[in-house]
Phi, psi and omega in degrees: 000139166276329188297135165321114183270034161234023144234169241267126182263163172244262209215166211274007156256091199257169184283331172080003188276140158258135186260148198289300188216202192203178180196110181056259173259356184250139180242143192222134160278173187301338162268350166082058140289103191302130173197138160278136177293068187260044184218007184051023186073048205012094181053030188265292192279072178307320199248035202062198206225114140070049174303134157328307190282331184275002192254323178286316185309296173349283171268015132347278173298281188326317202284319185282306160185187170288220154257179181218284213229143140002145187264103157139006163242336160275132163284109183237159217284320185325275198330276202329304167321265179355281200297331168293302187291318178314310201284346172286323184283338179307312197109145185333320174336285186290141171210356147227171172227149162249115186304138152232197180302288222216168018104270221287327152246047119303307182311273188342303161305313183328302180272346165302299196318311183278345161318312202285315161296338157245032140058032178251173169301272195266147180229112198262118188234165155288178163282151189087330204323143149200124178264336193156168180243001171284155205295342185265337171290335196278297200313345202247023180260181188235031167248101197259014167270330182265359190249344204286313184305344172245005158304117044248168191248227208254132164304151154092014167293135179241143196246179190173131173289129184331114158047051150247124195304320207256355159290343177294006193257006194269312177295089211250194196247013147271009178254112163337277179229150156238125174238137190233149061025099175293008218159106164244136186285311191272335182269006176130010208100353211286117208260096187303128182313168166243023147251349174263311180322306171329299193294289151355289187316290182284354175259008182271314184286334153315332177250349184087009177285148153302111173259122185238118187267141165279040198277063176281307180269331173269000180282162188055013130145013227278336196273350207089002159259130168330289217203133202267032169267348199245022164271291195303339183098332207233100163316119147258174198290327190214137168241164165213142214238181191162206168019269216271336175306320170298338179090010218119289215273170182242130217199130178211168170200177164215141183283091180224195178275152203282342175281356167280290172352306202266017169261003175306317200246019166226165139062079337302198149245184190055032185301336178200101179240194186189128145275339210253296181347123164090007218273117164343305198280340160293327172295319199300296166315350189265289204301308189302336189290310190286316187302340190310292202292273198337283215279342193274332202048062197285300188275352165285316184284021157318291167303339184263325173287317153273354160290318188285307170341330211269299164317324177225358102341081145241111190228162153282009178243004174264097176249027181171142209214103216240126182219149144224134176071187186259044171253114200228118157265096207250134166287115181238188181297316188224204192261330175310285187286014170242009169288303234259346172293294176315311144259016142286348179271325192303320189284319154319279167146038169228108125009111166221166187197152170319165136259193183248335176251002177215097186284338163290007199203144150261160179257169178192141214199029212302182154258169211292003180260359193300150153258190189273324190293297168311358177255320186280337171293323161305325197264309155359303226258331180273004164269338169285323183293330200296331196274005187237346185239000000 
């Protein structure tokens, strides 16, 4: 084993590589064993490992200066860009953002955010959900094997089935917020009609809930789209961002209208704070990562780079195959044959990888910089493993 024993396990099995560096899609161990990346550092590393350009911005920013304060009492120029381009690309809607750490506190701000403006209760998630591993985030997830051992968690949550039209009569006028996953990620992929997105749309405004899309894992172009509200047509009140937003570095954030916002700095104030949120030198890597995909035209080839994925996959051990974008879940028989897939591509020299909550199926998530000659070599190497097991 490599991993270290003096730090804090996620489980007694970690994949165990040690890495020298990494490059575009690719990553090498300490023997300079070569491997593709098709999961980004679970959705992190959009524009690839150690882009030129997010690396010059980087030390860029370090040369000027770190942190100096607390996030939401200095100005610094990192943020304010990000938050100017992030809200150009969002839409009228949207007119501020609050930097945070991470993804899961983005949620965490989110339902705080909604609480405090309607003054309610109940807080409405799916089935399937996955928010986050923090206490408020877990709660609004739907994996009750990862949540029963930290029960009890936060009251008054409500579950309602993934794009069933007619569970939507559950939101009232004791519902705070309903927060959703435009693409939920951790149950496979699972792609929602643009009639329950609709319904949903109209049963928030009708009661007056908050609607908050979660868009940690499908944000920042992973759908083909900046943001995957802008497949459907359907606005929601707070978006929430993560994983890719730092470019590599870690970084979340959450989106809203500035009058949603400002309820944020009274009675109390400081109503949502952070130190780390927003850390200059993580804004610097978020903005310089979006110029990558603008100038590079990253998001017009999403979809034709996931169709050929779509395309040469084809297996008879493939019993299912869920895609948007370069989001992908393909479906084997059991939970035994996607271990065992997983850690033969590995062995291979390709990144492939569990969900945590849908155990028949691996993801594949490359970054967005892949090429077509790397996807056809990728797909090779899962096709040769998928013919052994």
């Amino acid at each position: 084993m490599n991993y270290s024993p003096f730090l804090g396990k996620t489980s007694n099995y970690p994949v165990d590589i040690s890495v020298k560096n990494a490059f575009g899609c690719h990553f090498y161990d300490n023997s300079g064993k070569k491997y593709t990346d098709l999961i980004s550092g679970i959705g992190v590393s959009y524009v690839g490992h150690g882009h030129p350009s997010v690396i010059e911005a980087v030390k860029k920013q370090i040369d000027s200066h770190m942190h100096v304060m607390v996030y939401g009492e200095f100005d610094y120029n990192s943020q304010k860009q990000l938050a100017q381009k992030l809200i150009s690309l969002l839409g009228d809607r949207f007119e501020q953002i609050f930097f945070t750490n991470s993804g899961t506190e983005a949620n965490e701000g989110a339902i705080k955010l909604a609480k405090r403006a309607t003054k309610r209760p109940k807080i409405i998630s799916f089935t399937g959900a996955y928010h986050g591993s923090t206490q408020g985030s877990l709660s609004v997830s739907g994996n009750e094997n990862r949540k029963r051992n930290f029960r009890p968690l936060l009251p008054g949550i409500e579950f309602l089935p993934f794009g069933d039209i007619a569970s939507l009569k559950a939101i009232d006028q004791d519902t705070a917020a309903v927060i959703i996953e435009p693409v939920q990620g951790d149950a496979g992929v699972r792609i929602p009609d643009l009639e329950f997105m609709k319904a949903l749309r109209e049963a928030c405004t009708n009661t007056g809930a908050v609607l908050i899309f979660d868009e940690i894992q499908t944000g920042m172009g992973r759908t083909g789209k900046w943001f995957c509200f802008q497949h459907y047509n359907t606005i929601p009140d707070i978006i929430t961002l993560g994983k890719s937003l730092g470019g590599g570095l870690p970084l979340g954030g959450f989106a809203t209208s500035k009058k949603l916002m400002e309820t944020l700095t009274h009675n109390p104030p400081l109503g949502h704070i952070t130190t780390f949120g927003g850390n200059p030198v993580c804004c610097a890597a978020g903005l310089a990562s979006i110029l990558v995909v603008e100038n590079e035209n990253l998001m017009e080839q999403v979809e034709e780079k996931g169709k050929l994925f779509e395309r040469l996959l084809n297996h008879k051990e493939i019993k299912g195959f869920r895609r948007i974008g370069l989001m992908m879940a393909i479906e084997l028989e059991d939970a035994q044959k996607v271990e065992t897939a997983v850690k033969n591509c590995l062995d291979q020299g390709v990144l492939i990888y569990w969900f945590l909550s849908t155990p028949n199926a691996f993801r594949i998530a490359p970054p967005l910089i892949i090429s077509n000659k790397e996807i056809k070599e990728s797909c090779e190497v899962i096709l040769k493993v998928l013919n052994t097991i």
